[in-house]
mmJSON file of the N, C-alpha and C atoms, coordinates in Angstrom:
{"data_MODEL":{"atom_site":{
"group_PDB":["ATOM","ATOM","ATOM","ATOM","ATOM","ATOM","ATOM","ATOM","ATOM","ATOM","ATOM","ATOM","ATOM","ATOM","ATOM","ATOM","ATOM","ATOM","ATOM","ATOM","ATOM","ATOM","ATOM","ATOM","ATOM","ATOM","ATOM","ATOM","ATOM","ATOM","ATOM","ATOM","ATOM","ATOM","ATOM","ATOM","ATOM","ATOM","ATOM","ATOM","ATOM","ATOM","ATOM","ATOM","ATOM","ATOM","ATOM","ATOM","ATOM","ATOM","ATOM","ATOM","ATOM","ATOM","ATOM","ATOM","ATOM","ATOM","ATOM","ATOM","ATOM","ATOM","ATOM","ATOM","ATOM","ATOM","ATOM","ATOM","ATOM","ATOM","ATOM","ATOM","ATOM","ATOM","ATOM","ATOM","ATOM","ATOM","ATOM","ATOM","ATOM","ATOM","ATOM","ATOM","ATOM","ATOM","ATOM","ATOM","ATOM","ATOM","ATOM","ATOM","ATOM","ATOM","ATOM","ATOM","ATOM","ATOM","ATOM","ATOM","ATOM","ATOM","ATOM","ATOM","ATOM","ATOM","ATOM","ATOM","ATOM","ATOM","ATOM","ATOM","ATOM","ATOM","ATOM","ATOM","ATOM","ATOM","ATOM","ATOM","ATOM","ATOM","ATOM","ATOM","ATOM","ATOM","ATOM","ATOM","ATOM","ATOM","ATOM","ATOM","ATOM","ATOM","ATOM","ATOM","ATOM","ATOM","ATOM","ATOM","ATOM","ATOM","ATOM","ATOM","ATOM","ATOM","ATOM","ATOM","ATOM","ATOM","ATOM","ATOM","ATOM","ATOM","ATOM","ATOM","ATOM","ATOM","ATOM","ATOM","ATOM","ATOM","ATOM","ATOM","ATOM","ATOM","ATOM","ATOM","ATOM","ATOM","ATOM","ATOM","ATOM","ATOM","ATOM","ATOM","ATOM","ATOM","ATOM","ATOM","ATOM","ATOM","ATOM","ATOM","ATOM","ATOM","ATOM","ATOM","ATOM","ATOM","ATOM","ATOM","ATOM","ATOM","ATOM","ATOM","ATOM","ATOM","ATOM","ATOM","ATOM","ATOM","ATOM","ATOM","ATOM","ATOM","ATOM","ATOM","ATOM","ATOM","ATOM","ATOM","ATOM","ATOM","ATOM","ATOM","ATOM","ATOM","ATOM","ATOM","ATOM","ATOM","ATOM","ATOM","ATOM","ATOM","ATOM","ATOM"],
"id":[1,2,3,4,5,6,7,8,9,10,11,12,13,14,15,16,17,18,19,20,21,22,23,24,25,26,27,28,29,30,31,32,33,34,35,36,37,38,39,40,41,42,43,44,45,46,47,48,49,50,51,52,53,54,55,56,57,58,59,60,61,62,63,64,65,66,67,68,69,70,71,72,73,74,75,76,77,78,79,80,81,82,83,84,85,86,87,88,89,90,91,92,93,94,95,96,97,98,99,100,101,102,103,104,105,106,107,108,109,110,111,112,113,114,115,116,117,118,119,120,121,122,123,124,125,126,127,128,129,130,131,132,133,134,135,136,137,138,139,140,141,142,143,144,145,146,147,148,149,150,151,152,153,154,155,156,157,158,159,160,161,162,163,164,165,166,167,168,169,170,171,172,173,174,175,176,177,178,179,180,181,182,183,184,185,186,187,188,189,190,191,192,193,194,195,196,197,198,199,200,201,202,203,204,205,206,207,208,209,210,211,212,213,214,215,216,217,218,219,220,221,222,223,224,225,226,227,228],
"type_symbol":["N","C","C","N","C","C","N","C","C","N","C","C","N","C","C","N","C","C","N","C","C","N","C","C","N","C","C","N","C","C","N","C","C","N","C","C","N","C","C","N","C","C","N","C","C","N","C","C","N","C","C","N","C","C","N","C","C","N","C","C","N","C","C","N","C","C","N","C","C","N","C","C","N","C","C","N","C","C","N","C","C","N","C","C","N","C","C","N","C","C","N","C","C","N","C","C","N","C","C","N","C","C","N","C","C","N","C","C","N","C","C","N","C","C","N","C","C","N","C","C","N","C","C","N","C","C","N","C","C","N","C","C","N","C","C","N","C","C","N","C","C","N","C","C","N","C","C","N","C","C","N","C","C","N","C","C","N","C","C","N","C","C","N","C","C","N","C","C","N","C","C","N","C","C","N","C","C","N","C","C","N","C","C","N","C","C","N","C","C","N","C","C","N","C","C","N","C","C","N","C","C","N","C","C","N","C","C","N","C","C","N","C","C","N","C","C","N","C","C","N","C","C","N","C","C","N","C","C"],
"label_atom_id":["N","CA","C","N","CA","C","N","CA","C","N","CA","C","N","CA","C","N","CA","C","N","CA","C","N","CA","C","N","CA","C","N","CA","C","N","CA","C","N","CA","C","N","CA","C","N","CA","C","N","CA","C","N","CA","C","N","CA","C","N","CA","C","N","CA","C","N","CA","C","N","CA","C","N","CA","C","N","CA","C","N","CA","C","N","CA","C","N","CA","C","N","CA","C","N","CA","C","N","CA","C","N","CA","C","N","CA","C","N","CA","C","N","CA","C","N","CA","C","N","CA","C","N","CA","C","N","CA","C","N","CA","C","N","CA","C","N","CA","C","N","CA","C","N","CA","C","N","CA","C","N","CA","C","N","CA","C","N","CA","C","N","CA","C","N","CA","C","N","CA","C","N","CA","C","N","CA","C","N","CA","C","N","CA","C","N","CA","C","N","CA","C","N","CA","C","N","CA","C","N","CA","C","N","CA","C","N","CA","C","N","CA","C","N","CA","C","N","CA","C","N","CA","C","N","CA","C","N","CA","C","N","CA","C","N","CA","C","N","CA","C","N","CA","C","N","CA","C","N","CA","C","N","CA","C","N","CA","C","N","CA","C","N","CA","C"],
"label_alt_id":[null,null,null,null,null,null,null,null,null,null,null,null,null,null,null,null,null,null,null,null,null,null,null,null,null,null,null,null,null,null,null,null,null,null,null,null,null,null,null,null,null,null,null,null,null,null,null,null,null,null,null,null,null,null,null,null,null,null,null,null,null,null,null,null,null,null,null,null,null,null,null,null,null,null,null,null,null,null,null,null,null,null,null,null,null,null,null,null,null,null,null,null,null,null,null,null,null,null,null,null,null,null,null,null,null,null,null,null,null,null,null,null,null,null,null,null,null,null,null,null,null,null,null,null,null,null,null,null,null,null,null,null,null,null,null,null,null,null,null,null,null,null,null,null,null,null,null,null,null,null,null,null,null,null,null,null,null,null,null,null,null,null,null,null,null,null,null,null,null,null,null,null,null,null,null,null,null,null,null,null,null,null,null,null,null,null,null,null,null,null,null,null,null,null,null,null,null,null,null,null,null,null,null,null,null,null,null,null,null,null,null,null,null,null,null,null,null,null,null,null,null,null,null,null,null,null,null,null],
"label_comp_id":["UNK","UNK","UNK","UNK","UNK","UNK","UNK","UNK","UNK","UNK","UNK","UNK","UNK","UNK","UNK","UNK","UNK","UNK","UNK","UNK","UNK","UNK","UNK","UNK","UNK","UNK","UNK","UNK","UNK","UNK","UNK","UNK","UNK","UNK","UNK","UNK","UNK","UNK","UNK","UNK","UNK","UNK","UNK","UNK","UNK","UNK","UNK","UNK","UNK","UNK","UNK","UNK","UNK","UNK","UNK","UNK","UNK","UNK","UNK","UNK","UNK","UNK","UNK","UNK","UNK","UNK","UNK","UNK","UNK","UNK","UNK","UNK","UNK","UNK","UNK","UNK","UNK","UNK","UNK","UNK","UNK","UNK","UNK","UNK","UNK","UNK","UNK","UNK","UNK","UNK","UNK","UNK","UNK","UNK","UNK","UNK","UNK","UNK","UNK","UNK","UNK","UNK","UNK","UNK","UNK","UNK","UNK","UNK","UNK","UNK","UNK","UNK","UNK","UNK","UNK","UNK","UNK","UNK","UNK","UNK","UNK","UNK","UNK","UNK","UNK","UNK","UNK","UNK","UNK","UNK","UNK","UNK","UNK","UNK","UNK","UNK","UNK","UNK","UNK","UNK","UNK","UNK","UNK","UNK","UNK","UNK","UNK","UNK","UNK","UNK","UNK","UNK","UNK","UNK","UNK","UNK","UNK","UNK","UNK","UNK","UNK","UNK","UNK","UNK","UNK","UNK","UNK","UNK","UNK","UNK","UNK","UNK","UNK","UNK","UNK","UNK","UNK","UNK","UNK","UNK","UNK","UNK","UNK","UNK","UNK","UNK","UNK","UNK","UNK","UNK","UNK","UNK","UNK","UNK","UNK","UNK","UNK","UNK","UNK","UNK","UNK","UNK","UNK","UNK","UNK","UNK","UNK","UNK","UNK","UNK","UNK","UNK","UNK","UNK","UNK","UNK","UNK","UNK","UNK","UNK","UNK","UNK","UNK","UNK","UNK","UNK","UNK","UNK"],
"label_asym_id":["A","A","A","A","A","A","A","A","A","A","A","A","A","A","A","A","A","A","A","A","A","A","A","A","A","A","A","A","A","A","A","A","A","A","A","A","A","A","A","A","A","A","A","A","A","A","A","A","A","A","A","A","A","A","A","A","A","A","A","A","A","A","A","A","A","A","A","A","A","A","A","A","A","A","A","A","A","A","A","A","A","A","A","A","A","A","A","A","A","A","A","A","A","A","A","A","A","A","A","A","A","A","A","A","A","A","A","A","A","A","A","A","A","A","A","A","A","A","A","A","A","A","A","A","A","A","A","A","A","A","A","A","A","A","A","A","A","A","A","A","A","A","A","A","A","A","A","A","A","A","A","A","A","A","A","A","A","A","A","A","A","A","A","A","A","A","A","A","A","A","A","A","A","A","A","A","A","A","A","A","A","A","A","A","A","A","A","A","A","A","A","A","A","A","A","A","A","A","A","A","A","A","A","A","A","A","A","A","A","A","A","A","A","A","A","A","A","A","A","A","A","A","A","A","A","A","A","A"],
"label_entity_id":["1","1","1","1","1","1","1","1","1","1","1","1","1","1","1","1","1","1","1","1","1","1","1","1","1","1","1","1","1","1","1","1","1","1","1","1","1","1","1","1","1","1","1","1","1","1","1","1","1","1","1","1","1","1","1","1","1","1","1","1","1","1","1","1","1","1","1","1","1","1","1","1","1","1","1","1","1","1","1","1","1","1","1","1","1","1","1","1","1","1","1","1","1","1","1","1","1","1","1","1","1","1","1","1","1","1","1","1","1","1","1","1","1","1","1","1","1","1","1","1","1","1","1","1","1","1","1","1","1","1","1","1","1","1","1","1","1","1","1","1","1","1","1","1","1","1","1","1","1","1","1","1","1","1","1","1","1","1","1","1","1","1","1","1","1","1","1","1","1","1","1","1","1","1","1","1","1","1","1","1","1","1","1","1","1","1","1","1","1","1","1","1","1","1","1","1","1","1","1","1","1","1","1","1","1","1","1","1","1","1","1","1","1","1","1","1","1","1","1","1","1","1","1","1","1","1","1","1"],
"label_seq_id":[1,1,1,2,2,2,3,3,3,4,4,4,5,5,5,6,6,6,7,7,7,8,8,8,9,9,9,10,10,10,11,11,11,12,12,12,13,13,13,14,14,14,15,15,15,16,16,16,17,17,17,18,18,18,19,19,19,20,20,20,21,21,21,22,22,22,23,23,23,24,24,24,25,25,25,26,26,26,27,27,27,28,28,28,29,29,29,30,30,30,31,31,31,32,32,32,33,33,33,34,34,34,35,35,35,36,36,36,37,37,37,38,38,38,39,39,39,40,40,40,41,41,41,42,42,42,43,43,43,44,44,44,45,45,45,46,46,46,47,47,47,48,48,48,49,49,49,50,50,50,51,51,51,52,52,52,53,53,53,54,54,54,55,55,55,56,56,56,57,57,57,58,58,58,59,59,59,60,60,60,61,61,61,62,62,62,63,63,63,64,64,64,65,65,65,66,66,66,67,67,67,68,68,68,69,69,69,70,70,70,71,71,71,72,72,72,73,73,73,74,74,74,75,75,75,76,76,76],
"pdbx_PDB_ins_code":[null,null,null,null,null,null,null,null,null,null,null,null,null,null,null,null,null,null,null,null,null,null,null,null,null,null,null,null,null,null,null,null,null,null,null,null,null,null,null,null,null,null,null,null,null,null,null,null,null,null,null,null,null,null,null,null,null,null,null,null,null,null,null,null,null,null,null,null,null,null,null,null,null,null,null,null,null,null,null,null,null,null,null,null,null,null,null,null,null,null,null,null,null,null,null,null,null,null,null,null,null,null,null,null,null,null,null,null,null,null,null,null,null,null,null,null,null,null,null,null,null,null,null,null,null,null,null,null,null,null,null,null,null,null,null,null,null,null,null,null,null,null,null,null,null,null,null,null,null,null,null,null,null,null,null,null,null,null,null,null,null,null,null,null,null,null,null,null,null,null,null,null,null,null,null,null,null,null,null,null,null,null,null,null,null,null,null,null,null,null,null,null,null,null,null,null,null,null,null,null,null,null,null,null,null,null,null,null,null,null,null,null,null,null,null,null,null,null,null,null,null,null,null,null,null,null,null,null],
"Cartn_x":[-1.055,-1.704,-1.51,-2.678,-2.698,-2.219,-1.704,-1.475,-2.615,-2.727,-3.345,-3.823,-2.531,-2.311,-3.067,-3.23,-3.339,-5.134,-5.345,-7.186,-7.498,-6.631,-7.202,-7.8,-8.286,-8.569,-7.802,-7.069,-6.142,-7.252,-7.237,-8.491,-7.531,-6.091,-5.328,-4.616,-5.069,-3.924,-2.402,-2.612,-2.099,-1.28,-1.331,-0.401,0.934,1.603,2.666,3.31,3.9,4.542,6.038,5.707,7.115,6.971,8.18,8.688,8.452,8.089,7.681,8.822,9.011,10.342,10.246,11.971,12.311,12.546,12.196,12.785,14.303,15.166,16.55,16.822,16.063,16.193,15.307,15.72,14.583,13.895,12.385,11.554,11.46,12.596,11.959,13.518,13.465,15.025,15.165,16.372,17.004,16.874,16.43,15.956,14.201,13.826,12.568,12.192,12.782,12.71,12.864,13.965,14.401,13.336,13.101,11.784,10.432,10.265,9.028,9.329,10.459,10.917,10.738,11.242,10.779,9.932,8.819,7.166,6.661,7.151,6.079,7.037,8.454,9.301,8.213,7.594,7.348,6.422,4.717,4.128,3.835,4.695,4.804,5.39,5.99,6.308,5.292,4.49,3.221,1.868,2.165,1.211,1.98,2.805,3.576,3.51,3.436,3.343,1.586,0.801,-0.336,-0.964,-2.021,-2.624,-3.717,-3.984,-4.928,-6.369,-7.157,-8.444,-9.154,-9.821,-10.929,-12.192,-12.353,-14.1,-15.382,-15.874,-16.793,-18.39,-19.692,-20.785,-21.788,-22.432,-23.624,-24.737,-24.586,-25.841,-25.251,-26.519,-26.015,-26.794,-25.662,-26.192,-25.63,-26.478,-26.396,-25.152,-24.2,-22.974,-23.437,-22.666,-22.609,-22.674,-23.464,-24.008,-22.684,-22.08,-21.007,-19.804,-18.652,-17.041,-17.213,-16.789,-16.903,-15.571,-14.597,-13.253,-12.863,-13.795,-14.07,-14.796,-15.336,-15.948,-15.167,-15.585,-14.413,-15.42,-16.011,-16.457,-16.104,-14.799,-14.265,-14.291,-14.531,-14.254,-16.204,-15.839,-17.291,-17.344],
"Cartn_y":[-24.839,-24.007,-22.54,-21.906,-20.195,-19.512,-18.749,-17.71,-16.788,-15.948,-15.478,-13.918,-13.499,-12.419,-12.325,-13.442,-13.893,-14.105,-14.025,-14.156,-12.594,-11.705,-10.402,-9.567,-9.112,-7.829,-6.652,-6.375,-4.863,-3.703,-3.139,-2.029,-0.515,-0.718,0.355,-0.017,-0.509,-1.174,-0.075,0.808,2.113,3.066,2.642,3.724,2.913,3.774,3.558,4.036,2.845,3.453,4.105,5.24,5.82,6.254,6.478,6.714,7.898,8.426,9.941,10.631,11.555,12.747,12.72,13.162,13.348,14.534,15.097,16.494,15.943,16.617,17.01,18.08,18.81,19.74,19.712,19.885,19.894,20.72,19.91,20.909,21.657,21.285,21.49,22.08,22.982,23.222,22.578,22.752,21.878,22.286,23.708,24.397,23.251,23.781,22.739,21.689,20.706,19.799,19.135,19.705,19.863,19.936,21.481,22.062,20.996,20.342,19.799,18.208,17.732,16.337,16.859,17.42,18.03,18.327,18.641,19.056,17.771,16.548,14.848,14.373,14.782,14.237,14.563,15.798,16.464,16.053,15.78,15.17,13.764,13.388,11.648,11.738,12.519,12.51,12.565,13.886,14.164,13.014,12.389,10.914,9.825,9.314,8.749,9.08,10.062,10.382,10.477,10.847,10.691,9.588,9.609,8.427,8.057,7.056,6.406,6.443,7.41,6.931,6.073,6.419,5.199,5.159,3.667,3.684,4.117,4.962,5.245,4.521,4.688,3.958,4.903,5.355,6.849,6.343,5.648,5.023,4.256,3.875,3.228,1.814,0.686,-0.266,-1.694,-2.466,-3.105,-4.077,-4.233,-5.145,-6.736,-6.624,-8.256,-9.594,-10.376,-11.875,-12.437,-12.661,-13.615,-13.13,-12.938,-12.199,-13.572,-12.338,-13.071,-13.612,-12.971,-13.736,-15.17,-15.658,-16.877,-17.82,-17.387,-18.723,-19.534,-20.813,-21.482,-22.348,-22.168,-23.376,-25.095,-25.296,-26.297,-27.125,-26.335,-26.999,-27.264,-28.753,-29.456,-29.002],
"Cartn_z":[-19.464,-18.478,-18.872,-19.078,-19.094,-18.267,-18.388,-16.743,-16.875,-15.847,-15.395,-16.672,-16.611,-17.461,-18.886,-19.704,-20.768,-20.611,-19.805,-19.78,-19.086,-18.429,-18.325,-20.061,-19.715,-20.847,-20.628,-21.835,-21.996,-22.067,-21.197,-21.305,-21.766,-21.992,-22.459,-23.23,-24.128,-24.864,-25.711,-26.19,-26.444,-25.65,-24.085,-23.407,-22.991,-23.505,-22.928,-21.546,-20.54,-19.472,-19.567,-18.65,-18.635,-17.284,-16.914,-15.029,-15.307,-13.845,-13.411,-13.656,-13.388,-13.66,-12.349,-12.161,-10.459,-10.214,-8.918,-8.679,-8.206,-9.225,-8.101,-6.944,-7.16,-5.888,-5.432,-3.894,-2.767,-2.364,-2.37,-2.063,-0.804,0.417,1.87,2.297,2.653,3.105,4.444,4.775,5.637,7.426,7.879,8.624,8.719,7.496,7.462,7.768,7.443,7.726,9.313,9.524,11.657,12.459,11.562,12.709,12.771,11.789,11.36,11.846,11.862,12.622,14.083,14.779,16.364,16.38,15.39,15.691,16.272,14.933,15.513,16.661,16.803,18.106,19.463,19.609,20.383,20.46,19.492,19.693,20.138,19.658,19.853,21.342,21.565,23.209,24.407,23.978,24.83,24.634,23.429,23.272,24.326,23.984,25.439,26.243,27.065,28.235,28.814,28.007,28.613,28.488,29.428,29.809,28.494,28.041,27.035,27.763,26.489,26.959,27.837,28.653,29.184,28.263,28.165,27.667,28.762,28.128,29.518,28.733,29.656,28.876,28.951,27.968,28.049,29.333,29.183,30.499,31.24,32.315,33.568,33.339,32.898,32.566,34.236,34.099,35.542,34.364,35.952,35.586,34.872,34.326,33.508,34.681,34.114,35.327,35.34,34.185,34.334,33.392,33.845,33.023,32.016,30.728,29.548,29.337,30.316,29.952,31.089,31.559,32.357,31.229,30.484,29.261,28.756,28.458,28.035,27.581,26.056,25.3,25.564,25.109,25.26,26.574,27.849,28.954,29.89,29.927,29.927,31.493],
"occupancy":[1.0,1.0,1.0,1.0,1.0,1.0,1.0,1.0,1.0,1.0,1.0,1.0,1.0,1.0,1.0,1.0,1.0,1.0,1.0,1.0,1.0,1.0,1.0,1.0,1.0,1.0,1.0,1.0,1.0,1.0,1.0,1.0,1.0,1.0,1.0,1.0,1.0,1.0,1.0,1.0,1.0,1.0,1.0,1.0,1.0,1.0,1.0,1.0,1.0,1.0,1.0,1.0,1.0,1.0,1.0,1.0,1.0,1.0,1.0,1.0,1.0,1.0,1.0,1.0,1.0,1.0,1.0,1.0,1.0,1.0,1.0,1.0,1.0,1.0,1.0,1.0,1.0,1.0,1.0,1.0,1.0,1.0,1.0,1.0,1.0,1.0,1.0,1.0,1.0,1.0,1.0,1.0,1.0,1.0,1.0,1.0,1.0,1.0,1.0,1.0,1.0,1.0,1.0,1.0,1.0,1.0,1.0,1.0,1.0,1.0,1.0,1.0,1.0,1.0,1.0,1.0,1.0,1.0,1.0,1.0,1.0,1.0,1.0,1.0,1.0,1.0,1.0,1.0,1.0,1.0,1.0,1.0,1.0,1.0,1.0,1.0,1.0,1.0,1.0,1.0,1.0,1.0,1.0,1.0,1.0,1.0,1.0,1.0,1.0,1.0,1.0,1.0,1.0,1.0,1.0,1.0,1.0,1.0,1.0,1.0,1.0,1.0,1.0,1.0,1.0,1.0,1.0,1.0,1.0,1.0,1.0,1.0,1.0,1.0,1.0,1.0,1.0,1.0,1.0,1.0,1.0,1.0,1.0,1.0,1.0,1.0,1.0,1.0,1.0,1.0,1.0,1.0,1.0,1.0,1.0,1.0,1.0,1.0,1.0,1.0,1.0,1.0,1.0,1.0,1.0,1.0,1.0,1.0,1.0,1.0,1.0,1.0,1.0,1.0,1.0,1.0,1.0,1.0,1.0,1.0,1.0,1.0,1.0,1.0,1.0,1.0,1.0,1.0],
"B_iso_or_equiv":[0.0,0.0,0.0,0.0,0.0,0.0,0.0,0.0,0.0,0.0,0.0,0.0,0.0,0.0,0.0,0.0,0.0,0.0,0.0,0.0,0.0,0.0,0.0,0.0,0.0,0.0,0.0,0.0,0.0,0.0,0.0,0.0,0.0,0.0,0.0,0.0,0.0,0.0,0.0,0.0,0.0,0.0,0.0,0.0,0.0,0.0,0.0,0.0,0.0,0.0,0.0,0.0,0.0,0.0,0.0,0.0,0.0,0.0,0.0,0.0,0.0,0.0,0.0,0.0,0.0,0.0,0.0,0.0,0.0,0.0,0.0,0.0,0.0,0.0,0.0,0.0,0.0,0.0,0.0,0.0,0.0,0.0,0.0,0.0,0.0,0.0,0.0,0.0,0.0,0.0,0.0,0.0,0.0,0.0,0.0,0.0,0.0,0.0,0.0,0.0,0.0,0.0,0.0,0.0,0.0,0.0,0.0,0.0,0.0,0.0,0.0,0.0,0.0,0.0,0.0,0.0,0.0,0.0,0.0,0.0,0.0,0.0,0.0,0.0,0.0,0.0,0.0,0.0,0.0,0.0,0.0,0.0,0.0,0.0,0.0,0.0,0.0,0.0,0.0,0.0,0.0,0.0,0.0,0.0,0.0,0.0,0.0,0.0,0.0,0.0,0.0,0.0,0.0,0.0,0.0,0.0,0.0,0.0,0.0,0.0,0.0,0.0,0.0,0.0,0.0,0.0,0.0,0.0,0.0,0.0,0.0,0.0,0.0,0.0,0.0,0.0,0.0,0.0,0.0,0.0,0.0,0.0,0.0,0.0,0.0,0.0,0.0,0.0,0.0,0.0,0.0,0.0,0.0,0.0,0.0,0.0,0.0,0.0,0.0,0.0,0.0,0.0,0.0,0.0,0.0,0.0,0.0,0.0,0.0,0.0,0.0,0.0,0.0,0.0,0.0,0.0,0.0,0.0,0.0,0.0,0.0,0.0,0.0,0.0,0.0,0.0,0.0,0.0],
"pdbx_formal_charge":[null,null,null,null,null,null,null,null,null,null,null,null,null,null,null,null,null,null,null,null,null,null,null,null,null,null,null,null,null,null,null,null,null,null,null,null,null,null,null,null,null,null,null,null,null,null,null,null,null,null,null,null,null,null,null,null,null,null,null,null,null,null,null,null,null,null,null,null,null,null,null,null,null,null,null,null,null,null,null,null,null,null,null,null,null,null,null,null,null,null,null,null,null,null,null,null,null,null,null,null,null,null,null,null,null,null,null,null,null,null,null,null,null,null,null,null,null,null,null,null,null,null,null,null,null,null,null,null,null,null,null,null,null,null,null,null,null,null,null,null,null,null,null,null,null,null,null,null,null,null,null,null,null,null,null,null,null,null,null,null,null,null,null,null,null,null,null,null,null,null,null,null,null,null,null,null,null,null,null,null,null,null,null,null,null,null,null,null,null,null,null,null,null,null,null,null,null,null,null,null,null,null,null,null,null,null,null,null,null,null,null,null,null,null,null,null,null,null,null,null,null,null,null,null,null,null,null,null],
"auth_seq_id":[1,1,1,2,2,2,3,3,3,4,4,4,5,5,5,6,6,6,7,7,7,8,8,8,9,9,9,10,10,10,11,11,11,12,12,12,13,13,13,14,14,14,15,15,15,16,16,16,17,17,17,18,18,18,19,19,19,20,20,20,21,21,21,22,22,22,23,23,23,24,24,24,25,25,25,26,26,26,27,27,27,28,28,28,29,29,29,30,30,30,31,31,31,32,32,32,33,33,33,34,34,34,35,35,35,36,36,36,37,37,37,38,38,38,39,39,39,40,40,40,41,41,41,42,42,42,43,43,43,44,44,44,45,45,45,46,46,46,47,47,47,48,48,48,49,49,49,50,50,50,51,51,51,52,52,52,53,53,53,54,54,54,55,55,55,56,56,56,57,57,57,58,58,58,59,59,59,60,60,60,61,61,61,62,62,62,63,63,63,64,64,64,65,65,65,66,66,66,67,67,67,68,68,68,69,69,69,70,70,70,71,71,71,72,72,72,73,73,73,74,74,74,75,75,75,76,76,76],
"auth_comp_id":["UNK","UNK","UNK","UNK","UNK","UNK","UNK","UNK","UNK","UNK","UNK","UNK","UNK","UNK","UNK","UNK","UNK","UNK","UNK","UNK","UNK","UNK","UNK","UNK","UNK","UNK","UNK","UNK","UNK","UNK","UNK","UNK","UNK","UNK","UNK","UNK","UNK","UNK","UNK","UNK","UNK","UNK","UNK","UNK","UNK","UNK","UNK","UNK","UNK","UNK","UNK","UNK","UNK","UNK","UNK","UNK","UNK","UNK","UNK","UNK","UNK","UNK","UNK","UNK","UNK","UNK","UNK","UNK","UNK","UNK","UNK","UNK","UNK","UNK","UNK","UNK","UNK","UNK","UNK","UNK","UNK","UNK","UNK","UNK","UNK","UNK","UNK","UNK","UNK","UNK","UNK","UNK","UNK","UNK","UNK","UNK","UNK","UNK","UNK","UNK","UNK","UNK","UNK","UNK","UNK","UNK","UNK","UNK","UNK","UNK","UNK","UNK","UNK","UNK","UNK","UNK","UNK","UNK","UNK","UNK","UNK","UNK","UNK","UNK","UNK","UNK","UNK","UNK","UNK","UNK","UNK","UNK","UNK","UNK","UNK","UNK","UNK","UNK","UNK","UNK","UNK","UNK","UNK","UNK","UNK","UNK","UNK","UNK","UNK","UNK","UNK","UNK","UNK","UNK","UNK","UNK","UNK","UNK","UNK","UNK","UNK","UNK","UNK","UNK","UNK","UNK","UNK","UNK","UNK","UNK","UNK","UNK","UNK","UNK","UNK","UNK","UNK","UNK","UNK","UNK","UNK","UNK","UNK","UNK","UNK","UNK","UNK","UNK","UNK","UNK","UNK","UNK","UNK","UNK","UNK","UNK","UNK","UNK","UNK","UNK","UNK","UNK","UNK","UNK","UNK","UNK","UNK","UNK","UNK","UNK","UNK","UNK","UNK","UNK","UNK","UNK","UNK","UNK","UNK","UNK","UNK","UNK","UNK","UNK","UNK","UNK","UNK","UNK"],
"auth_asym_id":["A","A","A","A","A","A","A","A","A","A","A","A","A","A","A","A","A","A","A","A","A","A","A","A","A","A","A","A","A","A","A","A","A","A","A","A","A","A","A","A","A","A","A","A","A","A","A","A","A","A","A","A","A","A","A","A","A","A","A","A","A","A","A","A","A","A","A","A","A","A","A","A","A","A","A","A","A","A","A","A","A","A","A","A","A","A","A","A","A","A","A","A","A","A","A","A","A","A","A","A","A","A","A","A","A","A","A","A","A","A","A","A","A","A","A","A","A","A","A","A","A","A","A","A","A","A","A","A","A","A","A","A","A","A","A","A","A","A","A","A","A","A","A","A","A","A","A","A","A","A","A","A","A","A","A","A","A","A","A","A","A","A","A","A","A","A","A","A","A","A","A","A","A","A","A","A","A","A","A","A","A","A","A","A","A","A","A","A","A","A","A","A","A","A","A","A","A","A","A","A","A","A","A","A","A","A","A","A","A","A","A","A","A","A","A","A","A","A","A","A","A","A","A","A","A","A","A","A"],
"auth_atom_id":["N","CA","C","N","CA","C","N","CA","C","N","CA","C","N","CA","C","N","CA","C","N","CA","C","N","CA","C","N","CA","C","N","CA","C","N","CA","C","N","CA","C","N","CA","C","N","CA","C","N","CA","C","N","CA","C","N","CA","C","N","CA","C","N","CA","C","N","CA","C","N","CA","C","N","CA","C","N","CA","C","N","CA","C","N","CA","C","N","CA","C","N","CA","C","N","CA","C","N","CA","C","N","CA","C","N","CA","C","N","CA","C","N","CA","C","N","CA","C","N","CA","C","N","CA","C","N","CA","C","N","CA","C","N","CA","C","N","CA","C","N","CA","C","N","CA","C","N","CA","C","N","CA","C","N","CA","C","N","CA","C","N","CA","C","N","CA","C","N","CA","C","N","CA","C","N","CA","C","N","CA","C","N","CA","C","N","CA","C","N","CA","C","N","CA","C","N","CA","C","N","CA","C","N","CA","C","N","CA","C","N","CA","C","N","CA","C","N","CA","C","N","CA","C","N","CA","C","N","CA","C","N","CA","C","N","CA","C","N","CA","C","N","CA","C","N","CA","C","N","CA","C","N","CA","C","N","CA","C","N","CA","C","N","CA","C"],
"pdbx_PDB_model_num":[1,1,1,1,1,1,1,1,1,1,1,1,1,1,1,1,1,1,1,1,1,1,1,1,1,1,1,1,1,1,1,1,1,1,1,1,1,1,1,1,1,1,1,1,1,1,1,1,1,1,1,1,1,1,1,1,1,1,1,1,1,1,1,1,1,1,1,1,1,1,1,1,1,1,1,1,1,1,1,1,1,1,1,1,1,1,1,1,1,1,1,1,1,1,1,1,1,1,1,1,1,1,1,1,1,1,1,1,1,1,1,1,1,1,1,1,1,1,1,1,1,1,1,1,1,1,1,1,1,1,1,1,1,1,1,1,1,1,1,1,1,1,1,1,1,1,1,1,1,1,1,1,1,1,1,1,1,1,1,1,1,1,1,1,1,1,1,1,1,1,1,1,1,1,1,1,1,1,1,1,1,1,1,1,1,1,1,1,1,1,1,1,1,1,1,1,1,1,1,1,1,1,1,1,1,1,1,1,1,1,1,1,1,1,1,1,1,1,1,1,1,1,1,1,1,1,1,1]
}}}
């Protein structure tokens, strides 16, 4: 049995992988980072606390004959 690998096509055959370089020092000082964690604390707070959208409908459409969550295929 073939694997899988062995029927792809090498469309790079020539590059070699190598790992990214790391920054050792940080890009964000430490003031920074605080302020900017209490920015989404703060947001994520005022999202919790308010109320979720309603769906509203651009027009005035006449109510549904029969609730679609009363259907029941299965039941004769």
């Amino acid at each position: 049995m073939t694997t899988l690998e062995n029927n792809q096509l090498n469309l790079f055959p020539d590059v070699m992988l190598t790992p990214a370089p790391r920054q050792e020092q940080l890009v964000m000082s430490h003031n920074a980072l605080v302020q900017w964690k209490s920015q989404i604390f703060d947001y994520k707070q005022k999202v919790r606390e308010s109320k979720p959208p309603q769906q509203v409908t651009l027009f005035d459409i006449a109510p549904n004959h029969c609730d679609p969550d009363q259907i029941d295929p299965l039941n004769k």
